[in-house]
C-alpha positions in Angstrom: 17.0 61.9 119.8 15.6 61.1 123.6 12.7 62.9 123.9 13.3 65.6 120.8 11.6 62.8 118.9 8.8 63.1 120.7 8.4 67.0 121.7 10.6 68.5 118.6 11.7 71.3 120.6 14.1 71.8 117.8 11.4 72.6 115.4 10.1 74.7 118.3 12.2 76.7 118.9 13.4 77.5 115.1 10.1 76.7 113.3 7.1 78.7 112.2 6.4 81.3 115.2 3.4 82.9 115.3 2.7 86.3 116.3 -0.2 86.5 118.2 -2.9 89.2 119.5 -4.9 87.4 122.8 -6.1 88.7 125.9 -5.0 87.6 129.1 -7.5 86.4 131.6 -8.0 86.9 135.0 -8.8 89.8 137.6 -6.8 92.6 135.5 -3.2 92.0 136.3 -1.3 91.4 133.3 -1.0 87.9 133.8 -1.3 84.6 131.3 -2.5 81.1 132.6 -1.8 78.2 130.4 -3.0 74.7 131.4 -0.5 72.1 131.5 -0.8 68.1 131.7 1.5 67.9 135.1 3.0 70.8 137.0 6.8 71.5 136.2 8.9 68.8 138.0 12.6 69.8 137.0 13.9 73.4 136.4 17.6 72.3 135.6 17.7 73.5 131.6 19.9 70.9 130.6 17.9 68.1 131.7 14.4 69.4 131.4 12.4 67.2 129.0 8.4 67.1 129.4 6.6 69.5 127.7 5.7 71.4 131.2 9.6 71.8 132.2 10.3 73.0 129.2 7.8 75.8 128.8 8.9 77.0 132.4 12.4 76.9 131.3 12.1 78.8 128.0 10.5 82.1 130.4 12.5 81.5 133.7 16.2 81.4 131.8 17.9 83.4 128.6 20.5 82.3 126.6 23.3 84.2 124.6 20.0 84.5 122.1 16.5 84.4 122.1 13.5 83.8 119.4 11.7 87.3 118.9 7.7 87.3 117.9 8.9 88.0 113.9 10.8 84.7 114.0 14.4 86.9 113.9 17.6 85.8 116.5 18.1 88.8 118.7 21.1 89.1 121.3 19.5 88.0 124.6 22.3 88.0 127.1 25.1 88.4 125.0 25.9 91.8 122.8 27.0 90.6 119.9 28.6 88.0 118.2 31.1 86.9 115.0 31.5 83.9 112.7 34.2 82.4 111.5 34.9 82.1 107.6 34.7 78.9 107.9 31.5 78.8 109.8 33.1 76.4 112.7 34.0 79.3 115.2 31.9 81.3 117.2 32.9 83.8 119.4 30.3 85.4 122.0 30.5 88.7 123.7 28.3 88.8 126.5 26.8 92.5 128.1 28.9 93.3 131.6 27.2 93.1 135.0 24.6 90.8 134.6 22.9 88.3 137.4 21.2 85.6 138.2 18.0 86.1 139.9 17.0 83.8 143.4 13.0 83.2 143.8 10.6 85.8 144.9 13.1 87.9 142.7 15.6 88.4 145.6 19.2 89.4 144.0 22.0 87.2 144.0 26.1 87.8 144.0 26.3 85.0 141.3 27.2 86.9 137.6 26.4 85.5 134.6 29.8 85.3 132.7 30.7 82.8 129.8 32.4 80.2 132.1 29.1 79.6 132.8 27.9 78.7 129.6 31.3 76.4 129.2 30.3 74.8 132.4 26.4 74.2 130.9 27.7 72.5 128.2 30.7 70.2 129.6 27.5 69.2 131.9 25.4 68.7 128.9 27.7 66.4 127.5 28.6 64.2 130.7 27.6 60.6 130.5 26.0 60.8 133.8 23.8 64.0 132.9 21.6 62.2 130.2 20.8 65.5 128.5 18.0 65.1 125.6 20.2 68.2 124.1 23.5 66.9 123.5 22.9 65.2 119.9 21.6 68.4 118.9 24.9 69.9 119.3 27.1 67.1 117.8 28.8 69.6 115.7 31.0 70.7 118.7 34.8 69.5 118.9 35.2 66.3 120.3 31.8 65.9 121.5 30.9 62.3 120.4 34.2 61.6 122.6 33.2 63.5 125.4 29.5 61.6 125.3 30.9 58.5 125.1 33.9 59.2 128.4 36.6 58.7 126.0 37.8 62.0 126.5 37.6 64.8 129.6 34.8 67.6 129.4 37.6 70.0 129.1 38.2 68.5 125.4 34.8 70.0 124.7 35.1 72.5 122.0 33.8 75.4 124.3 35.9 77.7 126.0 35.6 81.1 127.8 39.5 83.0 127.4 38.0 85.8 129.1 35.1 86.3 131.2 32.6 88.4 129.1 33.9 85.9 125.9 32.9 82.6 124.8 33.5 80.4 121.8 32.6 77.7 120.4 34.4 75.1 118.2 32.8 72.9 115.8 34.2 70.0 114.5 31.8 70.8 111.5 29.9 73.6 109.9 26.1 73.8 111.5 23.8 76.2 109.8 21.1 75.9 112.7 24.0 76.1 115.4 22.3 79.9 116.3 19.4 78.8 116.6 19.7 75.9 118.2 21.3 78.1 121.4 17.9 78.9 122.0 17.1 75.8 123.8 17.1 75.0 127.0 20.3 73.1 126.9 22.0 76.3 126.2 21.2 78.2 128.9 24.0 79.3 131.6 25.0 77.5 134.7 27.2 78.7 137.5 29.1 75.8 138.9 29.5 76.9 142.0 25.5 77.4 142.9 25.4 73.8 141.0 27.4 72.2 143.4 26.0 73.8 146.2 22.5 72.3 145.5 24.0 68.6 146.0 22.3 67.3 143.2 19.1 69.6 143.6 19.8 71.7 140.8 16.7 72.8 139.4 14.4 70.6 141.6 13.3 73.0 144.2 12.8 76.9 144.7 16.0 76.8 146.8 18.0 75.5 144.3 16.9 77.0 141.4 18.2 80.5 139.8 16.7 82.4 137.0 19.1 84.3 133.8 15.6 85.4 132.4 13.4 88.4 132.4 11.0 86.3 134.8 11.7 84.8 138.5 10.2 82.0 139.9 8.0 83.1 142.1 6.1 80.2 143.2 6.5 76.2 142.8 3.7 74.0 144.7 1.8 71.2 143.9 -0.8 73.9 142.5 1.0 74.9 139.9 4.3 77.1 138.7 4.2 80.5 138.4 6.7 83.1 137.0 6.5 86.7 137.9 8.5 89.5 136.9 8.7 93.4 137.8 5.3 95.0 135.9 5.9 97.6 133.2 3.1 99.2 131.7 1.3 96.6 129.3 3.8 94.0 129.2 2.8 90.9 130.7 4.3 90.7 134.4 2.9 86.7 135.6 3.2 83.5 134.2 0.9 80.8 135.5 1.5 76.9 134.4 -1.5 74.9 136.4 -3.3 72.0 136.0 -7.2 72.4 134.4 -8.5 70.3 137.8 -12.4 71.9 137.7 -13.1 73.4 134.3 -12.6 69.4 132.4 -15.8 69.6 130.9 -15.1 72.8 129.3 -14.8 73.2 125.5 -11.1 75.2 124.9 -13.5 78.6 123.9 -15.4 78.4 126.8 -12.1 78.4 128.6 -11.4 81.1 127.9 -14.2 83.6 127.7 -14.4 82.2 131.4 -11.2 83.2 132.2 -9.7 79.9 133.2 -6.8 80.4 130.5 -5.3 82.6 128.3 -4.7 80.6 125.5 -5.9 76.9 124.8 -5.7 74.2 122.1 -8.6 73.1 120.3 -9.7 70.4 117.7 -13.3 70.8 117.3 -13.8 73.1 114.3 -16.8 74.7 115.8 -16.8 78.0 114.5 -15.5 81.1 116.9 -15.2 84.2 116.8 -11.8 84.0 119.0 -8.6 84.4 117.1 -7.1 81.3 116.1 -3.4 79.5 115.0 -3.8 76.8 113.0 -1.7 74.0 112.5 -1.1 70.3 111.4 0.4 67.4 112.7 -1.5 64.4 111.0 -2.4 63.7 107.2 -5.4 61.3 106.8 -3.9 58.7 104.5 -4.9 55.8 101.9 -2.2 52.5 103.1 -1.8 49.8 101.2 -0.5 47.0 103.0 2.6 45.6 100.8 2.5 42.2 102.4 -1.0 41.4 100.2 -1.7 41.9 96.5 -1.0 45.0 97.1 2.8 43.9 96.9 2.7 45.4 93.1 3.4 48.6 92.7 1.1 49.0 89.7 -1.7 48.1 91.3 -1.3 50.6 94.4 -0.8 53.1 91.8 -3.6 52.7 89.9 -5.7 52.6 93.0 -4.1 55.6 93.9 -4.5 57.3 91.3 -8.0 57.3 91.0 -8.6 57.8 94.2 -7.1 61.2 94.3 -9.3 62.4 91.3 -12.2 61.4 93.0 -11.9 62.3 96.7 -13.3 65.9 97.9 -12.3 67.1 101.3 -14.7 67.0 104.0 -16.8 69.9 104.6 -17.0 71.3 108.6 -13.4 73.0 108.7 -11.6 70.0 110.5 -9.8 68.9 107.1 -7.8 70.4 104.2 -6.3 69.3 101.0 -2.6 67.5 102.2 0.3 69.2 100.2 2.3 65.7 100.7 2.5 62.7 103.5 3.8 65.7 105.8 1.7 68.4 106.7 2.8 71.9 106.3 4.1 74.2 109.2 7.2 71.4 110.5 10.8 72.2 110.4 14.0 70.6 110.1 16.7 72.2 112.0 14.8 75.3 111.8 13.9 75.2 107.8 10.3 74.8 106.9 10.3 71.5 105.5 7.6 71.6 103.1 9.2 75.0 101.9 12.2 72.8 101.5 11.3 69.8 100.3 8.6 71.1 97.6 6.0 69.3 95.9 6.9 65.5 96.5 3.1 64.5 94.9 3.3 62.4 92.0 1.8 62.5 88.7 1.2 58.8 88.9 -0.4 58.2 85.4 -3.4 56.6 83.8 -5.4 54.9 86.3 -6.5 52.5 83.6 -3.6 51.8 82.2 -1.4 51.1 85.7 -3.8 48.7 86.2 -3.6 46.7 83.2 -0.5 46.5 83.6 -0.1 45.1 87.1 -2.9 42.5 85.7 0.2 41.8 83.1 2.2 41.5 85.7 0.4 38.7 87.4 -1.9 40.3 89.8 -4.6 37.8 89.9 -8.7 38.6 89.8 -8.8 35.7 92.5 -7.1 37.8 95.5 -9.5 41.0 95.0 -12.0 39.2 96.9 -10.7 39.5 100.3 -10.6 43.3 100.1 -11.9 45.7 102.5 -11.4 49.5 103.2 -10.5 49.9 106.7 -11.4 53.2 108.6 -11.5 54.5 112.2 -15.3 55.5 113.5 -15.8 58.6 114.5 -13.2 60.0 111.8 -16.0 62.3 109.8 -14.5 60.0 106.8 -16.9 57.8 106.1 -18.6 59.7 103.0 -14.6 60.3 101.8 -14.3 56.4 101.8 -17.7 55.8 99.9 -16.4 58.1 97.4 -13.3 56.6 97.0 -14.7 52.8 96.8 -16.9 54.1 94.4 -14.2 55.6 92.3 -12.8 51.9 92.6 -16.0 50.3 91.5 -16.1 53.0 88.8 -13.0 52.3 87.4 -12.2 49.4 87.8 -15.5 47.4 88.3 -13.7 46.1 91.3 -16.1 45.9 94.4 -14.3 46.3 97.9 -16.3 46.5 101.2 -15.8 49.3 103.6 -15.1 48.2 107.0 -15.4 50.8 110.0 -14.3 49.8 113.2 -13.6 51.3 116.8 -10.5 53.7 117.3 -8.8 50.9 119.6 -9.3 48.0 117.2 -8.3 49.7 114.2 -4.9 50.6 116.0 -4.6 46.7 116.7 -5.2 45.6 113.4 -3.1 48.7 111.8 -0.2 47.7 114.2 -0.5 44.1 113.2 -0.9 44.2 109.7 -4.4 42.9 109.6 -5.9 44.8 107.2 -5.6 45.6 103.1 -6.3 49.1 102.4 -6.5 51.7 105.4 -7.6 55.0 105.7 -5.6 56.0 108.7 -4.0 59.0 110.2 -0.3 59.5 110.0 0.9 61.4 112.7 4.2 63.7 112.5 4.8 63.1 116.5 6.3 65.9 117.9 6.0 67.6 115.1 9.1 65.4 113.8 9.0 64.5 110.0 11.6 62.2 110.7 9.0 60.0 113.0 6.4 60.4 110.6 8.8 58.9 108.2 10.4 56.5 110.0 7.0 54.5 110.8 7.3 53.1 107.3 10.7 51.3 107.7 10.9 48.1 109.0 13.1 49.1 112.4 10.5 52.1 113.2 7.4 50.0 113.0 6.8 48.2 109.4 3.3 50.5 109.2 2.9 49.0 105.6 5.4 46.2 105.2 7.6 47.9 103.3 10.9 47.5 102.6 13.6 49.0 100.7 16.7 49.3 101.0 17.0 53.1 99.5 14.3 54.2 101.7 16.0 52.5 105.0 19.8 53.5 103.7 18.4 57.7 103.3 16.5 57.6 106.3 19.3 56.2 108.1 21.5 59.1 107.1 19.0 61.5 107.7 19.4 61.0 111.3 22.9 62.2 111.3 22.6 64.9 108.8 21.7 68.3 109.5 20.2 71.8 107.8 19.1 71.6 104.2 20.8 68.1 103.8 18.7 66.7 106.2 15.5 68.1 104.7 16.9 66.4 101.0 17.4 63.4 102.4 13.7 63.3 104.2 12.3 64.8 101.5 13.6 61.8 98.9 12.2 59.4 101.6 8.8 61.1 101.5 9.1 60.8 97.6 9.7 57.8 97.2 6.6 57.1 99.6 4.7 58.5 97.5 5.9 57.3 94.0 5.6 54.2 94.6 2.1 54.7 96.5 3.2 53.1 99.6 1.1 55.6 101.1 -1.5 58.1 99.6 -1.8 61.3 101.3 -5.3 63.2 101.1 -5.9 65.2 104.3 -4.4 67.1 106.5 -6.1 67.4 110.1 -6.5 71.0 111.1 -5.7 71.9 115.1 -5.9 75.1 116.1 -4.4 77.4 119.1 -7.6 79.8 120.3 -7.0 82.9 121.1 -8.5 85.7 123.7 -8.2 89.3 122.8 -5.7 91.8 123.5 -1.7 90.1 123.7 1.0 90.8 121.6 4.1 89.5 120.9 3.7 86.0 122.0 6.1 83.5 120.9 4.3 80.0 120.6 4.7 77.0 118.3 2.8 73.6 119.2 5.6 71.6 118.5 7.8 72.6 121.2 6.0 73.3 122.8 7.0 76.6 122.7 4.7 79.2 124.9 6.9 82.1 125.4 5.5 85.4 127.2 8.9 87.2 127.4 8.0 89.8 124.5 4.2 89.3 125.1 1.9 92.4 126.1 -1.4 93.0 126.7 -3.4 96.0 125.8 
């Protein structure tokens, strides 16, 4: 999905939103400073892709609805709307009078009516515009044609019959299709200002119009910031800038230094700031199935014990992992793990799994070439003692542990060099369909494993959407597991750290998400 896999703005924008007390810093004006990795390059809303475009999209524009802090849909530009019985018609009614906004906040003649948002999504869907949203709204009439040039944009199934009324036609029933008109993709465009950039749209504060509460204000090589008229405590200034002389500075320092509002932290020190936590990676036992560990039994006995034996780390950075994906990640807006359940296995007898995969030909002769592989500097070495001991314990089988440096683990992970790895699995993006997909052979053959089931499910997973999408993800991550393909022990904990004093923020790391529209600050 272009660069949803990597950023999941999906699961961003429909996921687990937190509602947050912070405290701006700065010199008193209710302003919030987040660091970014680059400065905003490109404003236009169907196109924008990094995680820094995105963020100032998702303040500078508003859609037909918008995310509140309580995770609800609420009308944004649009005053209400109705559903079809047969969930494939919607039909928007947008508020009367509205603008857009230029920069500096001057006013505009250009309305905001719905043959704008017609127009933003025929140019969504152009060949030419290469939008990273258009598979997200595959449901819409002839869309897939429309992609592909095989039919006008007119075919599109949007339309606006009346100026203040827009609907949408879907070749399909969608049960995220609300949400998903919170992304970027979805917000308005007037043709006319488009064509008068001459293919500037969005790139410069000339050419770029805002449909949101905030108005861009300023755009240099400094950074991008947001302003919009102050109202008692709600927050009136947005500043996206690059941390250029505060590098050495631990996230809480940050911020009781006033660099930044908000910023994202990994250390587990304790603090007394308030805190989001969250997960993206599950440290996990792999067996490579291209050794002995090409029986089943044996990676299930192994596993087995294992889990009985392993404690999780002390010092706040790990917790006990619910499955192979961490908890907190969505699927079209559905908490997966809510979703998907409990996929862990009761995988037997250790004892006995393992006499049998002896019965099955597993041969004393190959359990000499053996080693547990683990990163340095992972805090798991003590968690790998215990779980070789466990081994030894059970099995009388003795395996070596091996640590080696974070670059040459990758290598050997990547290349298959290795038996039995305690490595981290990483949900990139926040996607649980990368995290998945690592362990078939087209998305990188992490284990060497290979089924067909497992390839055929994830395959239609792709395609799928809502709650069928989560079963079929959710069978993949079974199966995983069942068959002990990989292990999962414990999830790494992140955390968002938090300054006094804001309310109402909207943020969710896999967006990323960062938006100050409701946000106040007392």
């Amino acid at each position: 999905m272009h660069f949803l896999r990597q950023f999941r703005l999906i699961a961003a924008l429909l996921a687990a939103f937190f509602v947050l007390s912070l405290t701006a810093c700065g010199s008193g004006s209710n302003s919030f400073t987040w660091f970014v990795d680059s400065i905003p390059a490109n404003l236009d809303p169907q196109v924008a892709s990094s995680a820094a475009d995105v963020i100032a999209c998702e303040n500078l524009y508003s859609g037909l609805v918008r995310r509140t802090p309580d995770g609800q849909l609420a009308p944004e530009l649009c005053e209400r709307w109705e559903v079809s019985a047969d969930q494939r018609t919607y039909t928007f009614y947008l508020k009367d009078g509205l603008t857009y906004t230029a920069a500096k906040g001057s006013a505009t003649d250009y309305a905001i009516t719905a043959e704008d948002f017609a127009f933003a999504f025929r140019r969504m869907f152009l060949p030419g515009t290469n939008s990273p949203y258009a598979v997200e709204f595959s449901a819409l009439e002839n869309s897939a044609a429309v992609l592909a040039g095989q039919m006008p944009a007119s075919a599109l199934g949007v339309s606006a019959p009346e100026p203040l009324q827009l609907v949408f036609r879907l070749s399909t029933p969608d049960e995220t299709f609300l949400s998903k008109l919170t992304l970027p993709g979805a917000m308005p465009c007037d043709e006319e200002f488009f064509n008068s950039t001459r293919g500037t749209y969005g790139l410069t504060s000339a050419s770029t119009l805002s449909s949101g509460s905030f108005y861009l204000y300023n755009w240099t090589s400094g950074g991008l910031f947001l302003r919009r008229a102050a109202s008692g405590e709600q927050i009136d200034s947005l500043r996206l800038v690059e941390n250029t002389n505060n590098s050495g500075q631990s996230a809480e320092e940050l911020i009781r230094n006033e660099k930044c509002t908000a910023a994202l932290d990994d250390s587990g020190t304790p603090t007394s700031l308030q805190s989001v936590t969250y997960s993206d990676t599950t440290w996990s036992l792999l067996f490579n199935c291209n050794s002995i560990f090409a029986s089943t039994e044996l990676r299930q006995a192994l596993a087995s014990a294992a889990v009985s034996a392993v404690e999780v780390p002390d010092g706040g950075l790990f917790a006990e992992a619910k499955g192979l994906i961490p908890d907190g990640l969505t699927v079209d807006g559905i908490d997966y793990r809510q979703a998907a359940g409990d996929v862990r296995p009761a995988l037997g007898d250790p004892r006995s799994l393992y006499i049998a995969a002896r019965d099955g030909g597993v041969s004393p002769a190959d359990f000499g070439r053996i080693s547990l592989l683990l990163p340095s500097g992972s805090g798991l070495s003590d968690a790998a003692e215990q779980i070789n001991s466990a081994w030894q314990k059970e099995f009388s089988l003795f395996f070596s542990v091996e640590e080696v440096e974070p670059e040459e683990f990758q290598k050997r992970l990547e290349s298959g060099d290795y038996t039995i790895a305690l490595a981290p699995v990483q949900a990139e993006g926040g996607s649980v369909y990368a995290a998945l997909a690592q362990f078939s052979p087209t998305g990188g053959g992490l284990t060497g494993y290979s089924d067909a089931l497992y390839t055929t499910q994830l395959s239609a997973s792709a395609t799928a959407t809502g709650s069928t999408r989560c079963s079929l993800l959710a069978a993949c991550e079974r199966q995983l597991l069942e068959q002990a393909v990989a292990v999962p022990l414990f999830t790494q904990q992140k955390r968002l750290l938090l300054a006094n004093g804001i309310k109402g923020l909207v943020f969710d790391p896999f967006g990323p998400v960062l938006d100050v529209t409701y946000a106040t600050k007392s």
